[in-house]
C-alpha positions as CSV (number, residue, x, y, z in Angstrom):
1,X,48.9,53.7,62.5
2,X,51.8,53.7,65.2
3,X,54.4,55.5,64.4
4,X,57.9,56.6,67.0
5,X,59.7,59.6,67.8
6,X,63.2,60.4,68.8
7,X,63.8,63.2,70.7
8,X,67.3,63.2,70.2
9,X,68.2,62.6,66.7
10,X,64.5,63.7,65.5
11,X,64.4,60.5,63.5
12,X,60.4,59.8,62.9
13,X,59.2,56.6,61.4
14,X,56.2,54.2,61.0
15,X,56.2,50.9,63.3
16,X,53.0,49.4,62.0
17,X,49.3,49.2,62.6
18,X,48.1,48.6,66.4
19,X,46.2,45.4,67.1
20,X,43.2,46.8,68.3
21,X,41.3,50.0,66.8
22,X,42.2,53.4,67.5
23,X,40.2,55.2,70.2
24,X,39.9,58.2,72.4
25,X,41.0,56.1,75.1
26,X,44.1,56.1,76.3
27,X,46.2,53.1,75.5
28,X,47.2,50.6,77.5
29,X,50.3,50.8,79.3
30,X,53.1,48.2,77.7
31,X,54.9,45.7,79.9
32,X,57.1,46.2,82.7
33,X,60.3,46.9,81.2
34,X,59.3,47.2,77.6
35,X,61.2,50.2,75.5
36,X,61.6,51.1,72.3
37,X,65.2,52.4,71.6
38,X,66.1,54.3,69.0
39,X,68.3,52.6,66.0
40,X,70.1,55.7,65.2
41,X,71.6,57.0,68.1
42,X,70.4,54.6,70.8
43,X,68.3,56.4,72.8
44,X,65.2,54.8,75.0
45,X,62.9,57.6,75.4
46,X,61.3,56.8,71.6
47,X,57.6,58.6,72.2
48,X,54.8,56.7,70.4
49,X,52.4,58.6,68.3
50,X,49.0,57.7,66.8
51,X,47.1,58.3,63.6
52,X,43.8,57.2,62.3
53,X,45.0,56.8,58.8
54,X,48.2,55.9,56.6
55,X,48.4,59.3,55.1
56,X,48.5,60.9,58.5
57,X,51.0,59.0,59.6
58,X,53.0,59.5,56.5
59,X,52.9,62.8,56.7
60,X,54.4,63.5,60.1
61,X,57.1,61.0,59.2
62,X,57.8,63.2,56.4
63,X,57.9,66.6,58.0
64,X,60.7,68.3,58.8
65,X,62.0,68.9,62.5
């Protein structure tokens, strides 16, 4: 599962799952240009984070910063 980070407002949530599955590899890198901003407070610098499973992902979205 894929989930995104903001480092300025904290806000955590779950994008989806990734097309491909998850290895020890690192992932690609994205597009030229591609961001994610964040819908809160706007910011671009949304980290990406990767879990094996739903519940793992559920649960960092869950915890408290």
């Amino acid at each position: 599962m894929l989930c995104a980070e903001c480092p300025r407002c904290h806000r955590r949530s779950i994008i989806g799952k990734p097309p491909v599955a998850i290895t020890d590899q690192p992932a690609p890198e994205p597009p030229e240009g591609a961001q994610l901003r964040c819908d809160i407070c706007g910011s671009k610098n949304v980290r990406i984070h990767r879990f094996p499973s739903p519940i793992e992902a559920l649960r960092f979205v869950n915890q408290r910063s």
